[in-house]
N, C-alpha and C positions, 0 to 999 in steps of 0.2 A: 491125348495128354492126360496122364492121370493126374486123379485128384488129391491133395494131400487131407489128412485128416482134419485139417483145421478147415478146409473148405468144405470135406463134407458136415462138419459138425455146422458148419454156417447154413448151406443149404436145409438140412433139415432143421435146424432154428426158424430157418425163413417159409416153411412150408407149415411146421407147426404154428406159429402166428396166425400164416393163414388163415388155416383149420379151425384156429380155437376162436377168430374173430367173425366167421361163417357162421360157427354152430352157436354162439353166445348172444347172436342176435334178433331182438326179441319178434315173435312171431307175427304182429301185429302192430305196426306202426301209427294206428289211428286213434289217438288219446278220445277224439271224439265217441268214435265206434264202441269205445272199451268203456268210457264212464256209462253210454246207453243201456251196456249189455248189462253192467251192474247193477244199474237203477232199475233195471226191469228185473232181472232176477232178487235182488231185495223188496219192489212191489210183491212177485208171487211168492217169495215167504211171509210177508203181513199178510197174504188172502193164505195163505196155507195154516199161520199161526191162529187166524180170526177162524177159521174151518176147523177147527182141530185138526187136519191130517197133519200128521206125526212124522209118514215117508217125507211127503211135503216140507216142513221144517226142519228134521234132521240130511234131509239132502243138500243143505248148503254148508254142511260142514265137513273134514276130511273124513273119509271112514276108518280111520286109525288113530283119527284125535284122539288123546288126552288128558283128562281135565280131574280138577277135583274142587268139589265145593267146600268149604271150609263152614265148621260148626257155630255156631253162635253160640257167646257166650251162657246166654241162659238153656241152652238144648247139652251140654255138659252133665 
């Protein structure tokens, strides 16, 4: 029996859902797990900042970050 197009347009509706509720879900379900790994990865940036290594402190941030610090009024 063929399909008419409003059933295929369903079908693939229904398989995209799927797909997109598969891949959007998040890798890690252990809130426990995940606050650990930050707390320790924020520990070795304080021993990284108290050290001076530089690799150290700037590896917790993106390597494409961003930023700009703004002048103080009296450095004008």
């Amino acid at each position: 029996m063929p399909q008419t197009d409003h059933q295929m347009l369903r079908r693939c509706l229904a398989i995209l859902v799927v797909v997109m509720a598969a891949t959007t879900m998040p890798a890690s379900a252990d809130p426990a797990a995940d606050e650990a790994a930050i707390r320790q990865r924020l520990q070795r940036w304080v021993a990284d900042f108290n050290a001076r290594r530089l690799a150290g402190v700037c590896d917790l941030f993106a390597p494409d970050l961003r930023y700009s610090i703004p002048v103080a009024r009296s450095q004008r």
